[in-house]
N, C-alpha and C positions, 0 to 999 in steps of 0.2 A: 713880395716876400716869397722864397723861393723855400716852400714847405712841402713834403710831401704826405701824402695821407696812406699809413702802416699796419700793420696789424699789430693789436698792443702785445706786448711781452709782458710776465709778473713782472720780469725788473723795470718797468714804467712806473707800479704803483705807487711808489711815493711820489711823483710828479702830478699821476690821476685823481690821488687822494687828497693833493693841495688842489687841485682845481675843481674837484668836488666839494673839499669845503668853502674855498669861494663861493659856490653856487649856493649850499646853504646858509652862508653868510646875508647873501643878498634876502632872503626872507619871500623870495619867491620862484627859486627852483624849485622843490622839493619838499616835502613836511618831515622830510629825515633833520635829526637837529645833531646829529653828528655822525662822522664819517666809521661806515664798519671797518674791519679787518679785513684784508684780501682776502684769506680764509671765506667769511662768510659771502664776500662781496661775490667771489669767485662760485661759489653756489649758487645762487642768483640768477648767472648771467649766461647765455646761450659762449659757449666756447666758440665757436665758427664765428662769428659778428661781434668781434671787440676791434675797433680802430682808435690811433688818434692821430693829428697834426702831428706832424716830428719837423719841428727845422733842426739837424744839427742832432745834437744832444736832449733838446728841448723840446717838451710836449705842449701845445698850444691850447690843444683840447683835444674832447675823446667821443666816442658814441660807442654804443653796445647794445645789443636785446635781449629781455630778459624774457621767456616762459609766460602766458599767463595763465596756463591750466596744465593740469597735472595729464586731465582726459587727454585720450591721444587724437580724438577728432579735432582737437583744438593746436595739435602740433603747428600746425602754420602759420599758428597768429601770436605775434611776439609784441612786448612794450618797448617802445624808444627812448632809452637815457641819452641826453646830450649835454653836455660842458665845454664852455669854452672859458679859458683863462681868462681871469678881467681884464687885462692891460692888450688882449686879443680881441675882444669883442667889435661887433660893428663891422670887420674886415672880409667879411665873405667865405671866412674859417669853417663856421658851422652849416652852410648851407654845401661848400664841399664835402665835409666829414656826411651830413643826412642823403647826399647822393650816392657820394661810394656803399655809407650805410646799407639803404634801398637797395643799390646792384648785388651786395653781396649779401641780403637776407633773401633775392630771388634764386641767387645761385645755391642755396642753402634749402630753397622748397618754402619760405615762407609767403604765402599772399597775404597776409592781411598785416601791417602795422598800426597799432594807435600809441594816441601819448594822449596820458590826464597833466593837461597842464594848469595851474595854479592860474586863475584870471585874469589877475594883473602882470602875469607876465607876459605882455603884450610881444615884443619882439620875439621869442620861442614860436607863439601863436603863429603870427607873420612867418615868418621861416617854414616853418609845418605848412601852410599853406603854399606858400614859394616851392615847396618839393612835394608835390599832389596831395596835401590830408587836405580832409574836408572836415568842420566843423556838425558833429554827429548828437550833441547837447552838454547838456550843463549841470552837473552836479552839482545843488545849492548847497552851502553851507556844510558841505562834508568834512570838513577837517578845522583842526582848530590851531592855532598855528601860535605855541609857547602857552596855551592854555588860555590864548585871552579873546583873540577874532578868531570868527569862523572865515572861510574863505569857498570858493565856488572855484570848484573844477572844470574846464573846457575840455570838454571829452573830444578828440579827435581822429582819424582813423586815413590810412589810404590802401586803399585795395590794388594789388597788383593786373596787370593787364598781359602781364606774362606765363604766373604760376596761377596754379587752381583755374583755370579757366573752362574745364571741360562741363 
């Protein structure tokens, strides 16, 4: 598949936002249980590191960082969202989108990425590790997912070898 991996434009969002609700569909991306507004999604999310697959016309899937502290010592350490389209999945899509990701949160000053990923979702895990995270613990039972399971979060993280190193 002859895809290349873009910087996302706002006019993506309806293609990002159906493949974000795929991932909340599946009951194991996310504890989000519907998709925001670009508006607020766009508040969120580091503007320099939004990508997705583009074949064409079409978005395959996406990645993006979002902030996770307001403090500015914490400037360099962002969350990892990743989505890949259902009918995409398995194809070696996401583990391109978590590279380029990676190159372009270093070129951006970021050294540290993690991702809470949902336990069962094994394949995310695998991938995260496929692109340097290390598995850093396990939040038990943190979230409850439609109000009925709890679920265990895989704390994961990878440290740059390039930025922050001093």
């Amino acid at each position: 598949m002859d895809y290349k991996i873009d910087e996302m434009l706002s006019s993506d969002w309806k293609q990002v936002s159906n493949i974000y609700l795929q991932g909340i569909n599946t009951g194991k991306a996310t504890f989000q249980t519907e998709v925001p507004t670009f508006e607020n999604w766009d508040k969120g999310h580091v503007e320099s590191c939004r990508i997705v697959a583009r074949l064409g016309n079409d978005i395959l899937g996406w990645g993006a960082l979002s902030p996770t502290s307001s403090r500015c010592v914490y400037n360099g350490v962002a969350e990892v969202s990743i989505y890949i389209g259902e009918i995409h999945r398995g194809k070696g899509i996401g583990k391109n989108i978590l590279k380029d990701l990676i190159n372009l949160s270093e070129k951006n000053g970021f050294w540290t990425l993690q991702s809470g990923i949902i336990r069962e979702n094994i394949s995310s895990i695998k991938l995260h590790k496929e692109c340097g995270f290390r598995e850093i613990g396990i939040r038990q039972k943190v979230a409850k997912m439609n109000n009925t399971k709890w679920h265990d979060v895989v704390f994961m993280e990878r440290r740059s070898n390039i930025v922050g190193i001093d």
